[in-house]
PyMOL Python script that loads the backbone (N, CA, C, O; Angstrom):
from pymol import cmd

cmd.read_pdbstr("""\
ATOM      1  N   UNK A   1       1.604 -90.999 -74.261  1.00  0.00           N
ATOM      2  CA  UNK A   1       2.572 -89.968 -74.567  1.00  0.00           C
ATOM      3  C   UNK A   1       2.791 -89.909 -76.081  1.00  0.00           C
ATOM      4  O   UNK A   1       2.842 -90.986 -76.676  1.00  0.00           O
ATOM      5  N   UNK A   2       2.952 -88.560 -76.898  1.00  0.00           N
ATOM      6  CA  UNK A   2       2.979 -88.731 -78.194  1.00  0.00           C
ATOM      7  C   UNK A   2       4.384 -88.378 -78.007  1.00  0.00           C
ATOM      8  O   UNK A   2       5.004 -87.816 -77.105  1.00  0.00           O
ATOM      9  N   UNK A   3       4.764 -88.996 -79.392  1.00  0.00           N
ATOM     10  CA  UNK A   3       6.206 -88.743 -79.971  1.00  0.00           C
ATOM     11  C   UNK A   3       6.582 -87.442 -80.131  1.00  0.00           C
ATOM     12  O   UNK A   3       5.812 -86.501 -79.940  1.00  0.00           O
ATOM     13  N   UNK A   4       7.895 -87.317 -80.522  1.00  0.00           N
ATOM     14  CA  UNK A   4       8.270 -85.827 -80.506  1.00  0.00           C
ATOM     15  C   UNK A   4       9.493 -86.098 -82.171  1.00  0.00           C
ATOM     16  O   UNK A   4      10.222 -86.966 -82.652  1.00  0.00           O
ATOM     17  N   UNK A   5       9.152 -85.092 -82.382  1.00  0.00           N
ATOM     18  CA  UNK A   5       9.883 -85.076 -84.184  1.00  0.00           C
ATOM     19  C   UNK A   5      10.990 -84.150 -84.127  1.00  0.00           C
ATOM     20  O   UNK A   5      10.773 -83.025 -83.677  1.00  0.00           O
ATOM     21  N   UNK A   6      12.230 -84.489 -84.549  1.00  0.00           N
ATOM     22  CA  UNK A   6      13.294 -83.615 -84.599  1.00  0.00           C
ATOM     23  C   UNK A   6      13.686 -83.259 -86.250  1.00  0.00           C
ATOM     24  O   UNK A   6      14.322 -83.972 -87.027  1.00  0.00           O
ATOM     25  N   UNK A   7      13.136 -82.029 -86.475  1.00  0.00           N
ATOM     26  CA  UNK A   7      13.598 -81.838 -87.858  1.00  0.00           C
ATOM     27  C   UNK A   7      15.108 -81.162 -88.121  1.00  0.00           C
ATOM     28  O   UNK A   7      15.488 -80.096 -87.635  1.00  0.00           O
ATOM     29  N   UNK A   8      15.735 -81.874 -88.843  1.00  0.00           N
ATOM     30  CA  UNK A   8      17.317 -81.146 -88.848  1.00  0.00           C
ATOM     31  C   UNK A   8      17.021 -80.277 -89.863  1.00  0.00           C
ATOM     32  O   UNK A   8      16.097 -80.491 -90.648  1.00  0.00           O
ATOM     33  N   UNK A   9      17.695 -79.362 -89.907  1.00  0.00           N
ATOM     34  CA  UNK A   9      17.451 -78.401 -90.805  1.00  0.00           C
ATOM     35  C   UNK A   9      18.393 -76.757 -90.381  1.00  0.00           C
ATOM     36  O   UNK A   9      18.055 -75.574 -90.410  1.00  0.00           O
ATOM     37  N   UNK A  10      20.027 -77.678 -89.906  1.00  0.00           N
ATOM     38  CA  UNK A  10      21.201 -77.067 -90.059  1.00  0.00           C
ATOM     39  C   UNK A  10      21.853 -76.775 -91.569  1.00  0.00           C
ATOM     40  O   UNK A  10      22.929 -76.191 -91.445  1.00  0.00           O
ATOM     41  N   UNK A  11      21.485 -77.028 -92.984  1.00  0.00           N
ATOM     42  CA  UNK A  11      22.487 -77.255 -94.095  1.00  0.00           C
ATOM     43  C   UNK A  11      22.529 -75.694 -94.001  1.00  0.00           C
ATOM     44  O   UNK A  11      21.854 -74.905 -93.340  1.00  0.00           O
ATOM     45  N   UNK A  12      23.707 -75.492 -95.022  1.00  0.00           N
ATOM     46  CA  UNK A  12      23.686 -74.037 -95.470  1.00  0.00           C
ATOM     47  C   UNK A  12      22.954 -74.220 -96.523  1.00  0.00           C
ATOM     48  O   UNK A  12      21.940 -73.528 -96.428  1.00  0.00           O
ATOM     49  N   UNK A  13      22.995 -75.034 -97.824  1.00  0.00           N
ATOM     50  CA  UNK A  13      22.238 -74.965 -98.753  1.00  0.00           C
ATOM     51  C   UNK A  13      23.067 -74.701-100.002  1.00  0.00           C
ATOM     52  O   UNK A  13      22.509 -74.307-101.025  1.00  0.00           O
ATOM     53  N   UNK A  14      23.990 -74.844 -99.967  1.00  0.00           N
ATOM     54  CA  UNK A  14      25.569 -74.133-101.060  1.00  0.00           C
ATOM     55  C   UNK A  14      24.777 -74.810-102.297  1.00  0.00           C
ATOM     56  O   UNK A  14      24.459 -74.107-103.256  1.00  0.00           O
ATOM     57  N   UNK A  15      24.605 -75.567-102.277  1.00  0.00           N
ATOM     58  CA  UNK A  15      24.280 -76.093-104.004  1.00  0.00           C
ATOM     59  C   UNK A  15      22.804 -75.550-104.316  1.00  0.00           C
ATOM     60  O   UNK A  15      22.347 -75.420-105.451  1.00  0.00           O
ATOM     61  N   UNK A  16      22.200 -75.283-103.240  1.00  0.00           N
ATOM     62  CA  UNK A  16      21.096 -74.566-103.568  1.00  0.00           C
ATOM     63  C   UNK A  16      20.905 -72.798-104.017  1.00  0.00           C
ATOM     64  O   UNK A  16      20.228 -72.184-104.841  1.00  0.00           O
ATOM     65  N   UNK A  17      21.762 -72.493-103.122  1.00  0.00           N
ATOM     66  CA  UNK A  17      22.043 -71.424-103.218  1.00  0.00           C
ATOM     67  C   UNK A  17      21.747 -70.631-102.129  1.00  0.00           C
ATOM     68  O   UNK A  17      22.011 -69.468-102.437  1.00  0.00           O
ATOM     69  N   UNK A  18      21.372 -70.696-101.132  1.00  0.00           N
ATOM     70  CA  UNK A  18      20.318 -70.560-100.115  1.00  0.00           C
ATOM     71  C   UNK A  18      20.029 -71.329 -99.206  1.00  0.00           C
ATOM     72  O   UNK A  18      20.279 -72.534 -99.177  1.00  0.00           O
ATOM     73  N   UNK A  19      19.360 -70.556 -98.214  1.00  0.00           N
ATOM     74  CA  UNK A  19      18.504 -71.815 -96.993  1.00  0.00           C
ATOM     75  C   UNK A  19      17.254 -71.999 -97.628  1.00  0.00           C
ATOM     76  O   UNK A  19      16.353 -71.207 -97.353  1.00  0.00           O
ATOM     77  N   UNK A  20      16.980 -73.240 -98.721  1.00  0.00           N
ATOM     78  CA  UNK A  20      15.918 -73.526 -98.829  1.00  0.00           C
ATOM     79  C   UNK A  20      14.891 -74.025 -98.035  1.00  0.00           C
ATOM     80  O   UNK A  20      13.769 -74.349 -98.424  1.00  0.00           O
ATOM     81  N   UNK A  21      15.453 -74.084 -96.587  1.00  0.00           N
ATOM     82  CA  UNK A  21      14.723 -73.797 -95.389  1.00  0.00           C
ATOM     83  C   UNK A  21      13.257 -73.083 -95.218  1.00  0.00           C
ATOM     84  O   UNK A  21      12.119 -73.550 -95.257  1.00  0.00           O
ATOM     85  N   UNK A  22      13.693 -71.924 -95.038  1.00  0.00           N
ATOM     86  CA  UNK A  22      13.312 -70.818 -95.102  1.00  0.00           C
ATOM     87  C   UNK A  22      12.535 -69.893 -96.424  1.00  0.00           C
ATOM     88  O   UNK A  22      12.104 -68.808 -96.033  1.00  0.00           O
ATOM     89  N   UNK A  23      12.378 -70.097 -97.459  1.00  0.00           N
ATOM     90  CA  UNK A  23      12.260 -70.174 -99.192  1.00  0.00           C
ATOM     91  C   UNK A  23      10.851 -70.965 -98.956  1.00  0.00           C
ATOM     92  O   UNK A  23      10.706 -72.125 -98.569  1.00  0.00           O
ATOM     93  N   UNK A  24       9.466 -69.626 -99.438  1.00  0.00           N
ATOM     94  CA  UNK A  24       8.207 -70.107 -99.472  1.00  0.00           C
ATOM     95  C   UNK A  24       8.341 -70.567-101.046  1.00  0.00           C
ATOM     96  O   UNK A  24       8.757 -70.121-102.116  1.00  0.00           O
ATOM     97  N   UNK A  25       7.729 -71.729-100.507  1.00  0.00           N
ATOM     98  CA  UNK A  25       7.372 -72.557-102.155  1.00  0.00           C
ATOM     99  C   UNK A  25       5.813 -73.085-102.219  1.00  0.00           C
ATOM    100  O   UNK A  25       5.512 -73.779-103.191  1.00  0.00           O
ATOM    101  N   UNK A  26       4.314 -72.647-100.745  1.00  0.00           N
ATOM    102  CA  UNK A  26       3.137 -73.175-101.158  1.00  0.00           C
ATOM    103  C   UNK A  26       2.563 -71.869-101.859  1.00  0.00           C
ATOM    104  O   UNK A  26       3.405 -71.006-102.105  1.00  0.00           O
ATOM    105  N   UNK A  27       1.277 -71.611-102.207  1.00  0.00           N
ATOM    106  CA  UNK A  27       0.783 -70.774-102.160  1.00  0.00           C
ATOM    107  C   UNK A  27       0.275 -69.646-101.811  1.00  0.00           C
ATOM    108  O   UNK A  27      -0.127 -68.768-102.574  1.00  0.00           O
ATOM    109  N   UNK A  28       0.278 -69.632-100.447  1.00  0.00           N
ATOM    110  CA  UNK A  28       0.526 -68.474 -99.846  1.00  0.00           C
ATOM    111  C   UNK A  28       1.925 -68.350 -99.150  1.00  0.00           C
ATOM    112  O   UNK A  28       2.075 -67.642 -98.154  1.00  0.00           O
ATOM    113  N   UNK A  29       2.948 -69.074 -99.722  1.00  0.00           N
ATOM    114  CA  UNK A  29       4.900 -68.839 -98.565  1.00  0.00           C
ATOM    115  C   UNK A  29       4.691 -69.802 -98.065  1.00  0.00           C
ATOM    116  O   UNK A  29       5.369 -69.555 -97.068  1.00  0.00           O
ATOM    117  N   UNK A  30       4.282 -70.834 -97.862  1.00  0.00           N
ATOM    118  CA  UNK A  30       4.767 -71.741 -96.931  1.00  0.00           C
ATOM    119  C   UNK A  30       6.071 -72.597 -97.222  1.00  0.00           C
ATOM    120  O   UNK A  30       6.475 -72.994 -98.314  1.00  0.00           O
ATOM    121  N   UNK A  31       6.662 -72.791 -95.880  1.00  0.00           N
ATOM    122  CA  UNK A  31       7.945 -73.003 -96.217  1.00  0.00           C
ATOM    123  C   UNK A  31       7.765 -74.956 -96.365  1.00  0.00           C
ATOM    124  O   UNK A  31       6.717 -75.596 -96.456  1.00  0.00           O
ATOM    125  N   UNK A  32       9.090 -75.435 -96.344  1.00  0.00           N
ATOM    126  CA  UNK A  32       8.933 -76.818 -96.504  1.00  0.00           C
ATOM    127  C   UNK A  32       8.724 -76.956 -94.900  1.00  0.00           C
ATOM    128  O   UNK A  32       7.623 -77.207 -94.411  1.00  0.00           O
ATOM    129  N   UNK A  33       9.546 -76.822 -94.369  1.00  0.00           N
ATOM    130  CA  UNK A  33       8.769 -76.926 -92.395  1.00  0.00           C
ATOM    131  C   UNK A  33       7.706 -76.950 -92.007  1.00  0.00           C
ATOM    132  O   UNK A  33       7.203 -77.715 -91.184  1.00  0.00           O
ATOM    133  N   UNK A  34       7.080 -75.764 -92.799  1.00  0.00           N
ATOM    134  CA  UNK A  34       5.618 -75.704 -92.766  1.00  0.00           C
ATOM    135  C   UNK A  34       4.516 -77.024 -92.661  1.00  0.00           C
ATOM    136  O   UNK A  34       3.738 -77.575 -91.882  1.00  0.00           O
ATOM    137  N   UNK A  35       5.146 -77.108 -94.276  1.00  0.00           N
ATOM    138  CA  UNK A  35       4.477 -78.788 -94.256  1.00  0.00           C
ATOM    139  C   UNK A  35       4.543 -79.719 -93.658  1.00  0.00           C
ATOM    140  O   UNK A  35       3.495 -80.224 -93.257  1.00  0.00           O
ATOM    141  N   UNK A  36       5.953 -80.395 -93.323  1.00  0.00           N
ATOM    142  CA  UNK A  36       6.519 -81.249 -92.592  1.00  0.00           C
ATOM    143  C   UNK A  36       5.697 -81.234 -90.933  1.00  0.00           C
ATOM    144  O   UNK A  36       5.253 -82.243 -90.385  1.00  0.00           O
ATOM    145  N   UNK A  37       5.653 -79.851 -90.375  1.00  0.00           N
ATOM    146  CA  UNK A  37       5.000 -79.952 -89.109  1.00  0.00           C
ATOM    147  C   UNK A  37       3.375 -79.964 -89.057  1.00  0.00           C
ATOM    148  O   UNK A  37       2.664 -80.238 -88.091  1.00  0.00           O
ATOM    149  N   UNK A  38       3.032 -79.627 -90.236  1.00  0.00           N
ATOM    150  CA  UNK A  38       1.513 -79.986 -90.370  1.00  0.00           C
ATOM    151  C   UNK A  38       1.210 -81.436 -90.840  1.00  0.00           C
ATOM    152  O   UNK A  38      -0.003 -81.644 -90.801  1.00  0.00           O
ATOM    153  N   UNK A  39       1.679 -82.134 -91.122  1.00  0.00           N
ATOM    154  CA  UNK A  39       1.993 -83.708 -91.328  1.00  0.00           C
ATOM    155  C   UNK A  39       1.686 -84.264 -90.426  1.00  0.00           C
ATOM    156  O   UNK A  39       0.792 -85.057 -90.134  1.00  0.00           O
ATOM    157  N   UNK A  40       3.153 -83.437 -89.565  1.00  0.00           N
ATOM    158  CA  UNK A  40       3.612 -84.318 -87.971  1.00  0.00           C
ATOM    159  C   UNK A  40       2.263 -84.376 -87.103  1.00  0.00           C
ATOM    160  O   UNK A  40       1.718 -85.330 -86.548  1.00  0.00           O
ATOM    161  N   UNK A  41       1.906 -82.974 -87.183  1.00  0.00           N
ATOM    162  CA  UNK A  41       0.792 -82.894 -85.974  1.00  0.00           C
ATOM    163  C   UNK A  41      -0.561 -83.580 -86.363  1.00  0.00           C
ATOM    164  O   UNK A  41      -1.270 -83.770 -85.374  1.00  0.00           O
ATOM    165  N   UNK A  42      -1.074 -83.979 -87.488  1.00  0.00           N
ATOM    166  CA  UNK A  42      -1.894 -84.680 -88.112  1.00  0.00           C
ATOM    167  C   UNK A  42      -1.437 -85.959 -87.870  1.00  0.00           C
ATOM    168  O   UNK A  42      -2.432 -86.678 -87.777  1.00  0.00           O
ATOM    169  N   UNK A  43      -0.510 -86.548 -87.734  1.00  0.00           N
ATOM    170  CA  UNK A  43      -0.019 -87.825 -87.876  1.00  0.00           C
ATOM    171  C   UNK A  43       0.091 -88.147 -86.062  1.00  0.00           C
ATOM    172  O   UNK A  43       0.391 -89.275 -85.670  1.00  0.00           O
ATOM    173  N   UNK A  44      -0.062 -87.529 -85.531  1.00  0.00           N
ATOM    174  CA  UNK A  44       0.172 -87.448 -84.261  1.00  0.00           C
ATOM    175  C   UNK A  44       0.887 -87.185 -83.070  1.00  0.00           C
ATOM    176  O   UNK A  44       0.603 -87.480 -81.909  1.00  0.00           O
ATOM    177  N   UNK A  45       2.318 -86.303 -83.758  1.00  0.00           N
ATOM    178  CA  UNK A  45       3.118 -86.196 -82.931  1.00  0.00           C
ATOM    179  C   UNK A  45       3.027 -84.977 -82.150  1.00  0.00           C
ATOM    180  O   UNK A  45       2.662 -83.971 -82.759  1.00  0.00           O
ATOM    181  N   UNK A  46       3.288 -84.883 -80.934  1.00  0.00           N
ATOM    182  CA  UNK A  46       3.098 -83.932 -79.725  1.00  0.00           C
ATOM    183  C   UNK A  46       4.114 -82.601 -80.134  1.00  0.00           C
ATOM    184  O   UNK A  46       3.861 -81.440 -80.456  1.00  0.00           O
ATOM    185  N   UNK A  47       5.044 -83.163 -80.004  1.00  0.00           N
ATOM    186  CA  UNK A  47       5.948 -81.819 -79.791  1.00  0.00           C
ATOM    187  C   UNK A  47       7.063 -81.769 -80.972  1.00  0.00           C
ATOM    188  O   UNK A  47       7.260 -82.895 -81.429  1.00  0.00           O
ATOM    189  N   UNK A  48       7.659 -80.992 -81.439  1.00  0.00           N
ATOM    190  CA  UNK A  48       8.428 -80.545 -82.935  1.00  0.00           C
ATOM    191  C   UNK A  48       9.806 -79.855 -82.245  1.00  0.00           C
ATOM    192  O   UNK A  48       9.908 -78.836 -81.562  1.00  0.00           O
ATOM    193  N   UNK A  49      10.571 -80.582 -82.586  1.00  0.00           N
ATOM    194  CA  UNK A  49      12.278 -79.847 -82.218  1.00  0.00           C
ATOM    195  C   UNK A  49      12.861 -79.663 -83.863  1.00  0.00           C
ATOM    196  O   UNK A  49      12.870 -80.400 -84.849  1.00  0.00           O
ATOM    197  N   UNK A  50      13.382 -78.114 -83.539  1.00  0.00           N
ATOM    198  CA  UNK A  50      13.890 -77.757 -84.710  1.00  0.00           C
ATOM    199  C   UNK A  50      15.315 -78.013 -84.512  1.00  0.00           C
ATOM    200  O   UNK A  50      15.578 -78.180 -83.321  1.00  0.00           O
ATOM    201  N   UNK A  51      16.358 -78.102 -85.327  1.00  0.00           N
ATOM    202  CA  UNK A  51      17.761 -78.356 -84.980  1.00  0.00           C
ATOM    203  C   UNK A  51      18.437 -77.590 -85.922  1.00  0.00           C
ATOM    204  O   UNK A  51      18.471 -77.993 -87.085  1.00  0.00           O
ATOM    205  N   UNK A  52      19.189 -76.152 -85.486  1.00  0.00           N
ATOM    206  CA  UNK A  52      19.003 -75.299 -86.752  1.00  0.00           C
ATOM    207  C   UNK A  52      20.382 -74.496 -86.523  1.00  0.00           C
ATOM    208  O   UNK A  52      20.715 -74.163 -85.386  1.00  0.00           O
ATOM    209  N   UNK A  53      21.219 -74.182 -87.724  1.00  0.00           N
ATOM    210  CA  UNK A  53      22.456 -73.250 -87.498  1.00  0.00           C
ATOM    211  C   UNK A  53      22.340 -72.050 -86.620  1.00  0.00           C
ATOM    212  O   UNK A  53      21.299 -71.426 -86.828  1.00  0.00           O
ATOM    213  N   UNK A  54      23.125 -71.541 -85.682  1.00  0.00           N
ATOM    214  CA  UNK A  54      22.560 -70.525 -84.587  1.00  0.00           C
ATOM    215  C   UNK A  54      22.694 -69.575 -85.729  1.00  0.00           C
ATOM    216  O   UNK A  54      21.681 -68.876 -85.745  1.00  0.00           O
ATOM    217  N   UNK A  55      23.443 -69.279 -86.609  1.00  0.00           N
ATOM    218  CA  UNK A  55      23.672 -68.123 -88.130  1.00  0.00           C
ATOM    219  C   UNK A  55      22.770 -67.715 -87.981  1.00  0.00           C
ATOM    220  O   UNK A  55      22.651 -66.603 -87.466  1.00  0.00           O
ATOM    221  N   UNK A  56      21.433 -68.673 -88.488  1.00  0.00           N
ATOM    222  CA  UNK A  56      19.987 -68.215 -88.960  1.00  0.00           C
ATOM    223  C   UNK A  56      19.015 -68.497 -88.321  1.00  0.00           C
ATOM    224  O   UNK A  56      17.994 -68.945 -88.842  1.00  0.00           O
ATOM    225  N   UNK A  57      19.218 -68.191 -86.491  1.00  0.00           N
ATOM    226  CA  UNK A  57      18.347 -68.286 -85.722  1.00  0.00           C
ATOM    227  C   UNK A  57      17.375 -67.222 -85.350  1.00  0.00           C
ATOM    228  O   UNK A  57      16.487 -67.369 -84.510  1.00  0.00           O
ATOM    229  N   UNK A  58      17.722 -65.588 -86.383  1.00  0.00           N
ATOM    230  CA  UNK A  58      16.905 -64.817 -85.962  1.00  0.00           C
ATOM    231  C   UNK A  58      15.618 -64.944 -87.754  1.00  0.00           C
ATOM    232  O   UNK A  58      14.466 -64.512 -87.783  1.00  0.00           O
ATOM    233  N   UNK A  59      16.153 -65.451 -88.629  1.00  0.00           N
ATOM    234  CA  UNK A  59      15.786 -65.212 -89.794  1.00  0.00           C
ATOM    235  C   UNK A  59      14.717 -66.610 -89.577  1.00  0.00           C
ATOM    236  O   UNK A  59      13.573 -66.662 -90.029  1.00  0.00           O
ATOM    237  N   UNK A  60      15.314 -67.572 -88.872  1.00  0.00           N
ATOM    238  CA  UNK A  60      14.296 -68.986 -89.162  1.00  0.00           C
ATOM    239  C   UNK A  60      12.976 -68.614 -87.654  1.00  0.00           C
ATOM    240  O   UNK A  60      11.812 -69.006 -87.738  1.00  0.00           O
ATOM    241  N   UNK A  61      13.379 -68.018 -86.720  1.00  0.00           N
ATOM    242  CA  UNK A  61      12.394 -67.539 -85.943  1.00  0.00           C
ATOM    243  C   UNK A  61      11.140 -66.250 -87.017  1.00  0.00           C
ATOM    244  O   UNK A  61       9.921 -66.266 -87.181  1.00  0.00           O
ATOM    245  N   UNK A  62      11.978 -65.528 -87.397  1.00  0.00           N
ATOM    246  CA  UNK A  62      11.060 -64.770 -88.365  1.00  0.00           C
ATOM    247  C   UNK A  62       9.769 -65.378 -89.315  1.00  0.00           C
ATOM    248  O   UNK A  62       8.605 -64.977 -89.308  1.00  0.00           O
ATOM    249  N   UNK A  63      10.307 -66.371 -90.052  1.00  0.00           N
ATOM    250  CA  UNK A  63      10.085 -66.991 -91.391  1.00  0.00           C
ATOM    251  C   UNK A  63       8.865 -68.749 -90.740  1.00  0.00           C
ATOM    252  O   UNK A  63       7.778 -69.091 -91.205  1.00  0.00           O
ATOM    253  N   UNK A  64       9.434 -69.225 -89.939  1.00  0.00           N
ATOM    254  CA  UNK A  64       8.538 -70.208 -89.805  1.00  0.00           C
ATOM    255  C   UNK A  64       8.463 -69.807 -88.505  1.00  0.00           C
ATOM    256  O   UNK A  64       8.067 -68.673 -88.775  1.00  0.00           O
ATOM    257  N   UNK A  65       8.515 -69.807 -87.380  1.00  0.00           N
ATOM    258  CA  UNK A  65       7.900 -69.873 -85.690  1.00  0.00           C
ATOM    259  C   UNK A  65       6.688 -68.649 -85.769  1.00  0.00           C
ATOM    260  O   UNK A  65       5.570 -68.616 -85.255  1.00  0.00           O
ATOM    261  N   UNK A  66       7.253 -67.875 -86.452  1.00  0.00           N
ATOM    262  CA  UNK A  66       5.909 -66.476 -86.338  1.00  0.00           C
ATOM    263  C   UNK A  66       4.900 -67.603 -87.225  1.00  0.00           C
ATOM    264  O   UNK A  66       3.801 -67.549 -86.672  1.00  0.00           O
ATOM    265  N   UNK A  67       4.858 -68.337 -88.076  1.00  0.00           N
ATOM    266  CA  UNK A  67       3.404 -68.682 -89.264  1.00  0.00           C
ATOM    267  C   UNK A  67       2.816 -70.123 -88.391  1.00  0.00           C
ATOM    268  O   UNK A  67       1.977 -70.867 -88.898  1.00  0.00           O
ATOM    269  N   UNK A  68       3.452 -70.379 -86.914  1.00  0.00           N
ATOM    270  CA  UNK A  68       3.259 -71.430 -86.648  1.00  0.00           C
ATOM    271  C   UNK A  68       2.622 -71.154 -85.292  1.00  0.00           C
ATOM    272  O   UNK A  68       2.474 -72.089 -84.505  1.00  0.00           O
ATOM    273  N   UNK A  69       2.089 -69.436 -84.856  1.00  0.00           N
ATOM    274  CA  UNK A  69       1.599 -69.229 -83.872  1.00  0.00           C
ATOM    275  C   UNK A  69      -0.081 -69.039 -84.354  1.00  0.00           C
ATOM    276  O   UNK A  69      -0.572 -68.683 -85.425  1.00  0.00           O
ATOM    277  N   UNK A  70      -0.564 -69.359 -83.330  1.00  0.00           N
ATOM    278  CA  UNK A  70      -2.274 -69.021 -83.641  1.00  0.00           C
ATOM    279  C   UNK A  70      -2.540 -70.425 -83.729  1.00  0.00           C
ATOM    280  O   UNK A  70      -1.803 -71.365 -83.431  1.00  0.00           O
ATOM    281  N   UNK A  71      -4.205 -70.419 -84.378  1.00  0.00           N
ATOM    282  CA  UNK A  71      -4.827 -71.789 -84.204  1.00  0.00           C
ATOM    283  C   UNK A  71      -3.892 -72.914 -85.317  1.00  0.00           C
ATOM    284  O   UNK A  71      -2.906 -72.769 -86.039  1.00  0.00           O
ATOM    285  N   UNK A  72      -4.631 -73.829 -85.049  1.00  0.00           N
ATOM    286  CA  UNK A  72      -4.007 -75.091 -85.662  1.00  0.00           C
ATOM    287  C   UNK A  72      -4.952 -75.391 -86.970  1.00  0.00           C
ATOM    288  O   UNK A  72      -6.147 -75.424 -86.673  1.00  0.00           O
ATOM    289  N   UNK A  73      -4.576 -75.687 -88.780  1.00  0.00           N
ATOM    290  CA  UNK A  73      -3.621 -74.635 -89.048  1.00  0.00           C
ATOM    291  C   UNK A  73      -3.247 -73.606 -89.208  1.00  0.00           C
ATOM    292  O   UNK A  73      -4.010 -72.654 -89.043  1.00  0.00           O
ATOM    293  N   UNK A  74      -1.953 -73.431 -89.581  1.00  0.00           N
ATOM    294  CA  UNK A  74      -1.644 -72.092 -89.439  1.00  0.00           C
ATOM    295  C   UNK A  74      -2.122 -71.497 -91.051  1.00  0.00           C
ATOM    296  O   UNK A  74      -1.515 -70.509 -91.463  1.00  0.00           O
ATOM    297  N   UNK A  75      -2.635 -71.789 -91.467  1.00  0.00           N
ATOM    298  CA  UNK A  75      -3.311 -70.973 -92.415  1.00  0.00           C
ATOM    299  C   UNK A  75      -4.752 -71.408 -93.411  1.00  0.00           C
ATOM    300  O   UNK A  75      -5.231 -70.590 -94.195  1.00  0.00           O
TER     301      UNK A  75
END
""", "prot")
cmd.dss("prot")
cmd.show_as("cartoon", "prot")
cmd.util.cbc("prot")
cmd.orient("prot")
């Protein structure tokens, strides 16, 4: 059975200014999640739980779950 990874990633971000969540910083947008779950799944873990403010549950479905459909990776 592989492990399962819970990324928190409720802050608002006040000192940031923003959900730096969500805020592409690779080269083509990738977010920091991005990375983190391409890590995970390289490293071996099965399944990825996001743990996320319901606020920005239509904006964090937008921004990372759409770049995380299709083959493995996602880009």
């Amino acid at each position: 059975m592989k492990p399962t990874l819970f990324i928190l990633a409720a802050g608002m971000g006040s000192r940031y200014g923003g959900l730096k969540q969500l805020d592409g910083l690779g080269p083509s947008g990738e977010t920091i999640m991005d990375y983190s779950v391409y890590d995970a799944l390289r490293a071996g873990f099965g399944k990825i739980v996001f743990v996320i403010r319901h606020d920005f549950e239509q904006e964090f479905r937008e921004k990372v779950i759409s770049n995380m459909k299709g083959p493995y990776p996602w880009k």
